[in-house]
C-alpha positions in Angstrom: 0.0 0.0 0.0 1.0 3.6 -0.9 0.0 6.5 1.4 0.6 10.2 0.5 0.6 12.8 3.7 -0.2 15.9 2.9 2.0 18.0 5.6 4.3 14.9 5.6 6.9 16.5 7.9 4.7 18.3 10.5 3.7 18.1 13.9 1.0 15.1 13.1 2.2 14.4 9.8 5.9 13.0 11.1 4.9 10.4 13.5 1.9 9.4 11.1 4.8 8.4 8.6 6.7 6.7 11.1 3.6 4.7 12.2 2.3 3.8 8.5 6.3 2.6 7.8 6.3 0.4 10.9 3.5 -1.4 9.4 4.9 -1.7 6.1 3.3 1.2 4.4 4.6 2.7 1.7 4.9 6.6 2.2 5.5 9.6 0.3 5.9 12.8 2.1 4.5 15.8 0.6 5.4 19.4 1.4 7.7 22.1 0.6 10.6 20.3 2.2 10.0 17.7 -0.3 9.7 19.6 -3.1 5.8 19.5 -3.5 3.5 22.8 -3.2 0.1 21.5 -2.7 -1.0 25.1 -3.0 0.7 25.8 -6.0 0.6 22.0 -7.6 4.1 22.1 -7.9 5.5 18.3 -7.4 2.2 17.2 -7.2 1.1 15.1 -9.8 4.4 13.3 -10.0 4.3 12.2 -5.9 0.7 11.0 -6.3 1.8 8.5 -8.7 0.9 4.5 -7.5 -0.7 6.3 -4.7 -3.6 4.4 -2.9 -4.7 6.8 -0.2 -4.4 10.4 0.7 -3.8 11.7 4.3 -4.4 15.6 4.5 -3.1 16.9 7.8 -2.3 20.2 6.2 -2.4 23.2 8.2 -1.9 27.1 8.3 -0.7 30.3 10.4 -3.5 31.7 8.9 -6.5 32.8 11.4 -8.3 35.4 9.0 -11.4 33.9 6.5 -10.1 34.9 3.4 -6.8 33.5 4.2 -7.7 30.1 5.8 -10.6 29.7 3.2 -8.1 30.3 0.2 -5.4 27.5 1.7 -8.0 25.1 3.0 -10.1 24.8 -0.3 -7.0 25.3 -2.7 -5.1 22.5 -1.0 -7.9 20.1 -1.3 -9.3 20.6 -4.7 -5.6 20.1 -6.0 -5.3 16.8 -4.2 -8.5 15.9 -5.4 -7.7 16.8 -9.0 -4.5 15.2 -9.1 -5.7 12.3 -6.8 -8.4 11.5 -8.8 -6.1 11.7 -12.2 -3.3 9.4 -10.4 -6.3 6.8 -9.4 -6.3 7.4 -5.7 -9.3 6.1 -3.9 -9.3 7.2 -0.4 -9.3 11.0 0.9 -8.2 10.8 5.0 -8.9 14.4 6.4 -7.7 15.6 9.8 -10.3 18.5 10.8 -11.8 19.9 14.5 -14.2 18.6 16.2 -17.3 21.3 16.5 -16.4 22.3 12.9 -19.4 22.8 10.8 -21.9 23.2 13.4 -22.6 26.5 13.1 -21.1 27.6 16.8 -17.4 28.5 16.2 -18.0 29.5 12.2 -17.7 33.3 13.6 -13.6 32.3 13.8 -11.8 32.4 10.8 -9.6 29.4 11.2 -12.7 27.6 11.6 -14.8 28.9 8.2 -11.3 27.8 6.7 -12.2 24.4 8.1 -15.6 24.4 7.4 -14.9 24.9 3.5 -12.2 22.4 3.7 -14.6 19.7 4.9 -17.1 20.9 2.0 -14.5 20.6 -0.1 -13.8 16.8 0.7 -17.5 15.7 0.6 -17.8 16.9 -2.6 -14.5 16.2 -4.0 -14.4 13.2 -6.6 -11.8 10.9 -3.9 -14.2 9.3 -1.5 -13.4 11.0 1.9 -12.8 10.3 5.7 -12.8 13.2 8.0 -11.9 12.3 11.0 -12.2 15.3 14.1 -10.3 15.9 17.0 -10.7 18.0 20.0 -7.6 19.7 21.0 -4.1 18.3 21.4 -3.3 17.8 25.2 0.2 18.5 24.4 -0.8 22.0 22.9 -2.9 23.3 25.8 0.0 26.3 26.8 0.2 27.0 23.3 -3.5 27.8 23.7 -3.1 29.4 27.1 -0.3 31.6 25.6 -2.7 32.6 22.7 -5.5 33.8 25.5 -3.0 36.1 26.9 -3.4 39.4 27.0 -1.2 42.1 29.1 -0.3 39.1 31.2 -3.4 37.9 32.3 -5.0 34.7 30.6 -8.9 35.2 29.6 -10.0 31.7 29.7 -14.0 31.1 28.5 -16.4 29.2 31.3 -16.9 26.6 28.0 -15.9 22.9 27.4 -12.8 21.1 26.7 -11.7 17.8 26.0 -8.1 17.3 25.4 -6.9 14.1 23.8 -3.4 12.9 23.3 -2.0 13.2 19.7 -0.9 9.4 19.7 -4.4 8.3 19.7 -5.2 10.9 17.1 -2.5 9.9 14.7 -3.1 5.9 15.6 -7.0 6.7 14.5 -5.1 8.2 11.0 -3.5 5.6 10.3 -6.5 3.2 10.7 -8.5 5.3 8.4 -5.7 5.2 6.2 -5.1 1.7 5.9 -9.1 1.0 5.4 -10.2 0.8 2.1 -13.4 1.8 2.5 -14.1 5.3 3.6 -15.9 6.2 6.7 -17.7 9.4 6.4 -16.9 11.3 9.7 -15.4 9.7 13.2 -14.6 12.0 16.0 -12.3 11.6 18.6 -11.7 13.2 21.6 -10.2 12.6 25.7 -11.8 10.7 28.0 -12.3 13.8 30.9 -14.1 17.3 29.9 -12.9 20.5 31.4 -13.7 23.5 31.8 -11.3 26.3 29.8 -10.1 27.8 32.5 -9.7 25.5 35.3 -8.1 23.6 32.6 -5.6 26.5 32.5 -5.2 27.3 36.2 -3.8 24.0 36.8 -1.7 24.0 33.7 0.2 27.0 34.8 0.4 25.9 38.5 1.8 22.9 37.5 4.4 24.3 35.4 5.3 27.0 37.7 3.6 30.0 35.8 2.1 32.7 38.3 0.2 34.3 34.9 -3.7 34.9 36.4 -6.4 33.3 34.6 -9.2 35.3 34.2 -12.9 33.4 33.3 -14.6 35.1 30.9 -18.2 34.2 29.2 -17.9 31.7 26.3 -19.1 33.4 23.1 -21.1 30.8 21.2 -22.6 27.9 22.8 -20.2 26.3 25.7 -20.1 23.0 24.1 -19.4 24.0 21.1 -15.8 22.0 20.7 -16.5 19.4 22.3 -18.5 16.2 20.6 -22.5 16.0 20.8 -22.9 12.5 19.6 -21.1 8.9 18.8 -17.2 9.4 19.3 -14.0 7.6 19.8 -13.1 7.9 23.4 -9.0 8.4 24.3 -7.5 6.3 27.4 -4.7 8.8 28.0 -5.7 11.0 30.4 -4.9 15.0 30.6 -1.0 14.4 32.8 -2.1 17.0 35.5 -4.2 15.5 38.4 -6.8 17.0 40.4 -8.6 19.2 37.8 -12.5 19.5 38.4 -14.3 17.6 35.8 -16.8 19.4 33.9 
């Protein structure tokens, strides 16, 4: 079997590889350090050669609509256009859970998402999109992006952090499945709220940084799944946080 990853060298994309070759996957990276430009094409068509599956793990710095929109769609409708040429017949998408609901659409990261799922469902590759919550090993990323002036604004809204492991063991099912599996979401096994989640964060790594709670904007459940979901085993690697 022959696997392309789409952000081949990335943050998700890295392991992934490493897991898919332990299995005896064949992989082909596919970014700029490899010489392919999904945006552009560049490198494309030649990579997707003998390929059986794409795996789009893709991502952007881009938080504004037009911008997240633009890289989000462009991206897919190239794979799909040189996937579909090069005879691939499996679409693996990594989104967000709480995409496409309607709650977090205000953000532009998210309408960026939102398009990119579109953009999968009715691209000609059948498509898997498979959502996670956030990454446990990103949550002071996320506390350092709710800083402001020194203080942390944390939202009184849900959160359900789930170790990238199982995320990227989840991708490399999907990927080595023939048969596509519509949408699967995945997400850790305890729900916090935002900002206790933060409070204990920083007091565990020694940060004095006051968290401030703030109202949620949009429903407080919003990122978090409503219905049928794969369920991590790794818990969040701070004890003592109040469950939500």
């Amino acid at each position: 079997m022959k696997v392309f990853i789409a952000g081949g060298r990335g943050r998700v994309g890295s392991p992934l590889a490493d897991k898919l070759e332990a299995r005896g996957v064949e992989v082909v990276s596919g970014g700029l350090d490899d010489g392919i430009d999904v945006i552009s094409g560049e490198g494309l068509a030649g990579a997707l050669v003998g390929v059986d599956t794409i795996v789009n793990v893709l991502n952007t710095p881009r938080f504004d609509a037009e911008g997240a929109i633009s890289f989000f769609e462009g991206a897919i409708n190239n794979l799909n256009a040189e996937g579909k040429r090069a005879g691939v017949r499996h679409h693996v998408l990594l989104s967000i859970v709480g995409v496409g609901q309607g709650d977090a659409s205000e953000i532009g990261y998210y309408l960026g998402k939102v398009a990119q799922e579109k953009a999968a469902r009715s691209g000609s590759i059948p498509a898997t999109i498979i959502r996670a919550t956030q990454f446990q090993s990103y949550i002071p990323i996320l506390i350092d992006q709710h800083t402001v002036d020194g203080k942390v604004f944390a939202p009184r809204s849900f959160i359900q952090p789930v170790e990238l492991d199982e995320v990227i063991e989840l991708l490399a099912e999907a990927a080595t499945t023939s048969e596509p599996a519509s949408e699967v979401e995945i997400a850790g096994p305890d729900r916090f709220y935002h900002d206790d989640l933060f409070r204990a964060t920083l007091a565990d790594r020694g940060d004095d940084r006051e968290v401030v709670t703030v109202d949620a904007e949009g429903a407080p459940d919003a990122m978090v799944p409503r219905g049928a979901h794969r369920v991590g085993t790794v818990r969040y690697p701070i004890s003592g946080i109040p469950l939500a």
